[in-house]
C-alpha positions in Angstrom: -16.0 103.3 44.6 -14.3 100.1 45.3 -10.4 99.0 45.2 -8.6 98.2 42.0 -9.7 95.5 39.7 -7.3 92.9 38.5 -6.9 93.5 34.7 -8.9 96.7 34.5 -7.5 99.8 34.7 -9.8 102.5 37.3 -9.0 106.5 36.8 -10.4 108.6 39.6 -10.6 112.3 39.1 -7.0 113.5 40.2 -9.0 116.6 41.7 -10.6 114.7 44.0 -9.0 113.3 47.3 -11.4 112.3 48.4 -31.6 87.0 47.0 -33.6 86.5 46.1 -35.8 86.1 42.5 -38.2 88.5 42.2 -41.5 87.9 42.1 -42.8 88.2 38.3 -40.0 84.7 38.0 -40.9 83.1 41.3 -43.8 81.2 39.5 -41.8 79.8 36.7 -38.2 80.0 37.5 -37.1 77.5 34.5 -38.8 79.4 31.9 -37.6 82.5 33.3 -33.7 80.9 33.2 -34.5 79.6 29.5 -35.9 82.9 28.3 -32.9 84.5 29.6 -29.9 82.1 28.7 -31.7 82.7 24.7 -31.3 86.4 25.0 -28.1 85.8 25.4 -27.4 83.5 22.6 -29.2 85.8 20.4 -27.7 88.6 21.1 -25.2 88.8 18.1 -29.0 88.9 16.2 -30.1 91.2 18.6 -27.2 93.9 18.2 -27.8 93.7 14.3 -31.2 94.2 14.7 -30.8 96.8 17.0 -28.3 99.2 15.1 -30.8 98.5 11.8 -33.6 100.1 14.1 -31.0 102.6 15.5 -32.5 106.0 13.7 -36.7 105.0 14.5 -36.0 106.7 17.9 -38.9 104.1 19.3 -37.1 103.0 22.7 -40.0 103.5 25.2 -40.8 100.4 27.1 -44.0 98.8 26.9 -46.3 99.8 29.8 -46.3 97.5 32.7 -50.1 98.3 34.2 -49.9 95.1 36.2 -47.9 96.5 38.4 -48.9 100.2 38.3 -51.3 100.0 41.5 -49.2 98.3 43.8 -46.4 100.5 43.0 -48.5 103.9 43.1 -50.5 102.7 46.6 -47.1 102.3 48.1 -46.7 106.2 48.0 -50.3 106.9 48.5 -50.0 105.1 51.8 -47.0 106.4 53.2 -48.4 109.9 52.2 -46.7 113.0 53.0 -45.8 114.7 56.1 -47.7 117.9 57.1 -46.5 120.9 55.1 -43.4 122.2 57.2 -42.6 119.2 59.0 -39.5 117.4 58.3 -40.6 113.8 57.6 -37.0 112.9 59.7 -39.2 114.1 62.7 -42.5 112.0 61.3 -40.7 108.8 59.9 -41.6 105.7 62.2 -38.0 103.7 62.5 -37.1 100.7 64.9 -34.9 102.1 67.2 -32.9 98.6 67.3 -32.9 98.9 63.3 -32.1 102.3 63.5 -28.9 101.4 65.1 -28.1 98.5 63.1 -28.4 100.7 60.2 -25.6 103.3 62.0 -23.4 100.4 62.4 -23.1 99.2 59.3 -19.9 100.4 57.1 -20.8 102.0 54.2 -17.9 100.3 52.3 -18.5 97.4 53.6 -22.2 95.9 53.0 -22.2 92.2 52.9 -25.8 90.2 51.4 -26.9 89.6 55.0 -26.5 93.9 55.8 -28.9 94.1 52.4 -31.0 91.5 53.3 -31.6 92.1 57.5 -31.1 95.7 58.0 -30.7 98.2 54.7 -34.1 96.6 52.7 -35.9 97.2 56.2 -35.1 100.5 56.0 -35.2 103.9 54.5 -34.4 103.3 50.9 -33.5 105.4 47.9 -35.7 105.8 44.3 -33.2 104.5 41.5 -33.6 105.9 38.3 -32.8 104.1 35.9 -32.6 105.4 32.2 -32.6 102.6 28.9 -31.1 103.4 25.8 -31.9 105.3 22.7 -32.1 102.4 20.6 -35.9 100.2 19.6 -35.8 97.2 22.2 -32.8 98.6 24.3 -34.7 99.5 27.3 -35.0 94.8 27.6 -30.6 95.4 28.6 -32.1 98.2 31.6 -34.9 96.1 32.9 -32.6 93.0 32.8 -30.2 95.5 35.2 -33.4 96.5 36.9 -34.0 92.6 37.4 -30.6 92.0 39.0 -30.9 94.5 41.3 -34.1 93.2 43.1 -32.1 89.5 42.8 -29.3 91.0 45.0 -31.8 92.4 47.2 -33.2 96.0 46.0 -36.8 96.6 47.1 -38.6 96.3 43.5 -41.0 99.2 44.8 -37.9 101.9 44.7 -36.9 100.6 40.9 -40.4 100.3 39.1 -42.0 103.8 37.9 -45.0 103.8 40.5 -47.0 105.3 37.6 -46.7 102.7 35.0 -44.6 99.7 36.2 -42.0 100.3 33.8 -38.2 99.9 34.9 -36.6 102.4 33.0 -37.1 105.7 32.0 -37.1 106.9 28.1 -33.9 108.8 27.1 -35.7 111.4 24.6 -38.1 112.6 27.4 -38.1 115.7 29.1 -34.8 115.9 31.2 -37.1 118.7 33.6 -39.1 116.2 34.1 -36.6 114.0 35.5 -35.2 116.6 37.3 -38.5 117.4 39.4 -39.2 113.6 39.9 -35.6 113.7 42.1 -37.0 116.3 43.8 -40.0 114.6 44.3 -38.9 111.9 45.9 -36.5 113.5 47.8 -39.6 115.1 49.1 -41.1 112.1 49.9 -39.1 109.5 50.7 -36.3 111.6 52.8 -33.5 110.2 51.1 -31.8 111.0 47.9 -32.3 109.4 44.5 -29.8 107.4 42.5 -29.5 107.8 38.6 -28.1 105.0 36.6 -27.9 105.3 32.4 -26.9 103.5 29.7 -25.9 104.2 26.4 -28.2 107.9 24.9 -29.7 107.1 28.7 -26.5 107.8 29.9 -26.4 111.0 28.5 -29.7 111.6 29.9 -28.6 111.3 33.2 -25.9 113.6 32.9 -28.3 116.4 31.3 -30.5 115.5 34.5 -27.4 116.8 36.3 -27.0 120.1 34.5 -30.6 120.3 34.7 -30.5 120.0 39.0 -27.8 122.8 38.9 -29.2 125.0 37.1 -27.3 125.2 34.0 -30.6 125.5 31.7 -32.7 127.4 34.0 -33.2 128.7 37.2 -36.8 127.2 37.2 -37.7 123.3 37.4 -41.9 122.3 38.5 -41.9 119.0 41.0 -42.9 115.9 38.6 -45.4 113.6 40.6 -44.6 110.2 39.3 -47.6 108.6 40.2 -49.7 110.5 38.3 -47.1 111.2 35.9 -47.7 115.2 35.8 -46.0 118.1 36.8 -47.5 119.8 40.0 -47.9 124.1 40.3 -44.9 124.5 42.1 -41.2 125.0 41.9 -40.0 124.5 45.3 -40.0 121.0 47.9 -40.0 121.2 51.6 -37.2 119.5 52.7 -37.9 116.3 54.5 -34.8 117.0 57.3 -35.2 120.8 58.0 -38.7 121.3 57.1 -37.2 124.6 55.0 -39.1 125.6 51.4 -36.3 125.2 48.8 -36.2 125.0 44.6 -36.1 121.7 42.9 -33.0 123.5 41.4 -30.5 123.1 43.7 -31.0 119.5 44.7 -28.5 116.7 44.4 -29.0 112.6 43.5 -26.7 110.9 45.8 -25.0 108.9 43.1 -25.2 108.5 39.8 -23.4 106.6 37.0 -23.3 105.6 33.0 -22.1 103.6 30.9 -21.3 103.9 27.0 -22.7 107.5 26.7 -21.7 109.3 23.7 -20.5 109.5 20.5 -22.9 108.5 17.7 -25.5 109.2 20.2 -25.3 112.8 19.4 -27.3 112.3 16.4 -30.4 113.1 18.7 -31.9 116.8 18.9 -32.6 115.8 22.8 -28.4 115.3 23.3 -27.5 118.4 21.2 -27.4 120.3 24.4 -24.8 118.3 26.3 -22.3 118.8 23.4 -19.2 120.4 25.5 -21.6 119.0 28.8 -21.5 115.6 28.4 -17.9 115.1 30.7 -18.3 117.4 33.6 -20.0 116.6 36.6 -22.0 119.8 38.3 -22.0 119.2 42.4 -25.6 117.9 42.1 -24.4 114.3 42.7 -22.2 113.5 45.6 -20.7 110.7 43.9 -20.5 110.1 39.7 -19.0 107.1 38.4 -18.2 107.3 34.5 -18.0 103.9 32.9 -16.2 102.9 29.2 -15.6 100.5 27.2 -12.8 99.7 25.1 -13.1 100.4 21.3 -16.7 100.9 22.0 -18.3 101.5 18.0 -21.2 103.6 19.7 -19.7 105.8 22.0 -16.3 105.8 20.0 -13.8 104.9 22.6 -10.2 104.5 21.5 -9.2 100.7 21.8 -7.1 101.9 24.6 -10.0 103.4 26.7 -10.8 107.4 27.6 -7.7 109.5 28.0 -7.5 112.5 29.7 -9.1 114.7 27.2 -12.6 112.6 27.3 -12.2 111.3 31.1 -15.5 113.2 33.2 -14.2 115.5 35.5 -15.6 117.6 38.0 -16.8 121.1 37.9 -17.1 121.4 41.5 -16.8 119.3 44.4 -18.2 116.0 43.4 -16.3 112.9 43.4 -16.0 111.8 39.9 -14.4 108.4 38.9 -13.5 106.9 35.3 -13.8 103.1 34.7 -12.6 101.3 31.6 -14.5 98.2 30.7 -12.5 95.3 29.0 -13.2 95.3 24.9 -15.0 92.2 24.9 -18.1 94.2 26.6 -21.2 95.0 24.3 -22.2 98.3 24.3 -25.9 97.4 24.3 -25.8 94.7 26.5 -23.7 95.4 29.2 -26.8 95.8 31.5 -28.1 92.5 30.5 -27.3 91.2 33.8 -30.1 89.2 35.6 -28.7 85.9 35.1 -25.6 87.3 37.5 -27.7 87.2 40.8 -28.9 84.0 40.6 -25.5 82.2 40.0 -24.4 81.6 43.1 -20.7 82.0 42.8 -20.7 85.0 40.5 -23.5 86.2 43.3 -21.0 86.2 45.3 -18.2 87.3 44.3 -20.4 90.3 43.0 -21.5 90.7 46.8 -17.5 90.6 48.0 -16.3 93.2 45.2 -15.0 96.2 46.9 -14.4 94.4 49.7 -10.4 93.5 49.0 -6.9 95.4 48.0 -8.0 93.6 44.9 -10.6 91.8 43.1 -9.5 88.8 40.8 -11.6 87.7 38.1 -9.9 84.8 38.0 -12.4 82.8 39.8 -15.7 84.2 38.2 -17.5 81.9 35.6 -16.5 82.4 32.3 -20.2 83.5 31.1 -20.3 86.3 33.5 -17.0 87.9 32.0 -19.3 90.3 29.6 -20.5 92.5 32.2 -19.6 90.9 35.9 -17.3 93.9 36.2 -20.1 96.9 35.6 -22.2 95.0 37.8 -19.9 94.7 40.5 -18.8 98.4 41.0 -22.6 99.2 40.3 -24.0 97.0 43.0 -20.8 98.2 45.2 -22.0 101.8 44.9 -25.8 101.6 45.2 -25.4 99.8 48.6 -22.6 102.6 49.5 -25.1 105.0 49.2 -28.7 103.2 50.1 -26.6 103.1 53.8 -24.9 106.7 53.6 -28.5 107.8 52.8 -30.4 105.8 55.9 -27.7 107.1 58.2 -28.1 110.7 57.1 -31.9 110.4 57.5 -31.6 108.8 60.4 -29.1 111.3 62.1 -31.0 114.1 61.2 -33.7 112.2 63.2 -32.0 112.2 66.3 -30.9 116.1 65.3 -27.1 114.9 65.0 -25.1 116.7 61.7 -28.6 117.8 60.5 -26.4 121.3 59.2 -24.3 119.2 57.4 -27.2 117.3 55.8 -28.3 120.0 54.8 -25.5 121.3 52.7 -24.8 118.2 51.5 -28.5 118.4 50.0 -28.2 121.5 48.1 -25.0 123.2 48.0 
């Protein structure tokens, strides 16, 4: 979590001490601009629209084919270690990158560390999860957008099994639960769960649901072909030990606007007197408000103590409230952010500093510049914490502590 924001105020737990454009806008970059500088003069329309569609409960994405078969052969080529063998002991890494990689300070990631050394290595799944609402899941693919503008490798945001860029918030939260598992499996480095609004709430339930708190029992979801597989257990990629998809932890995870009115959903019912602790299936858990939010009914003042997310364990747990001029839906409409290139940049720096002034950002990038910031902060933080635990467990260094840090 970075330092203190100028103008915001940051809780963390007091338990815990602890570029470029991507491809589908390459073609037509001015159209893409246009498109996006309409959404967001429409989005006063939008919002209206949106809260009129509230109760239809339609908020899955359209299916993105195109890109399905890319995405999917990108696991089918990589394929699977032999059963048993760590893929730490299979994975083919640059020795010279390898090192670059354990150089780099987790705390301190700069566009050229994304860019030249983290994208070229081992790289984390993100899961992203859109909101309950009919067109909602347009704010998480605009977020999804951003994050392959500042450098994410599209391939780990995408589903592999239908394009899409977010996951819907009334599906299964098992079946996001094995998919972590999955690609933990897989990829040898831990997943990162992002949600906004009801998919916020999802997220949190897929925490519960990795800890066991609704069974003792989750099957691994493949999610290339999108279907559970006859098995409750995952070998783990850095000990090559058999071990439950319960038990597994995300790296980091974080949301934004979840609760309140979103409760109305059968699929949330479960999380009431859930939704505000964090089980130890997440290393790291960043909880973000916003001030006198309608939908999530924040005071104007922001969470106090009695709705702040707090730990039920050992993960480190932060609470973040967002300035009152922020939209609840579209606080994740930020893909124009990365291709600004002052905002870009001071996005890139945030974290970086005692303080971060917000003095100096555009005034169009004031709706959300903030989320965005900590977010981006965060998902390098970890992309690097998770290449240098892969890779250390490679070269057989703290591959105990790797372990436990895995399932605890």
């Amino acid at each position: 979590m970075p330092a203190a924001i100028v103008g915001q105020e940051k809780q963390t737990n007091t338990d815990t001490e602890s570029g470029g454009r991507p491809a589908n806008c390459a073609e037509n970059p001015e159209t893409f601009m246009v498109n996006a500088c309409i959404t967001r003069v429409n989005r006063p329309i939008a919002f209206a629209a949106a809260l009129t569609l509230a109760l239809s409960g339609c908020a899955a994405p359209p299916a993105q084919n195109a890109a399905r078969e890319d995405l999917a052969a990108s696991y089918v080529k990589a394929g699977q270690s032999a059963q048993g063998t760590p893929i730490a002991h299979t994975l083919s890494i640059d020795r010279d990158l390898e090192n670059r990689i354990l150089a780099l300070d987790p705390e301190r990631i700069t566009e050229q560390d994304v860019k030249k050394t983290l994208a070229l290595g081992p790289t984390p799944r993100i899961i992203l999860s859109h909101g309950g609402v009919i067109l909602v899941y347009m704010a998480m693919e605009s977020f999804g957008t951003f994050l392959i503008g500042m450098g994410y490798p599209e391939d780990r945001i995408r589903d592999p099994h239908n394009g899409a860029f977010s996951q819907n918030p009334y599906t299964s939260s098992e079946r996001i639960a094995g998919e972590v598992a999955w690609h933990y499996e897989h990829d040898g480095v831990r997943p990162m769960l992002i949600g906004h609004s009801q998919g916020g709430m999802q997220t949190i339930k897929v925490l519960h649901d990795l800890a066991g708190d609704f069974g003792d029992k989750i099957p691994v979801w493949n999610p290339v072909t999108d279907r559970a597989e006859p098995r409750y257990t995952i070998v783990d990629p850095l000990t090559g030990e058999t071990r439950p998809v319960v038990g597994t932890s995300a790296s980091y995870a974080s949301v934004v606007g979840a609760g309140g009115l979103e409760f109305w959903a059968p699929t949330a019912w479960s999380m009431i007197g859930r939704l505000r602790q964090i089980p130890d299936s997440v290393e790291e858990f960043t909880g973000f408000y916003i001030r006198g939010d309608p939908v999530a009914l924040t005071f104007p003042t922001g969470a106090n103590d009695l709705d702040e997310y707090r730990q039920t364990g050992h993960a480190v747990v932060h609470n973040v409230n967002l300035p009152a001029n922020y939209n609840h839906v579209f606080v994740p409409n930020t893909e124009l952010l990365a291709y600004d290139p002052q905002t870009r940049d001071w996005i890139n720096s945030h974290g970086m500093e005692a303080k971060a002034d917000t003095s100096s950002v555009p005034d169009a990038s004031k709706d959300n510049v903030l989320w965005a910031a900590v977010v981006w902060h965060d998902i390098k933080k970890h992309w690097c914490l998770e290449a240098q635990r892969l890779i250390r467990a490679r070269s057989g260094q703290g591959r105990s502590s790797s372990s436990q840090s895995a399932q605890r």
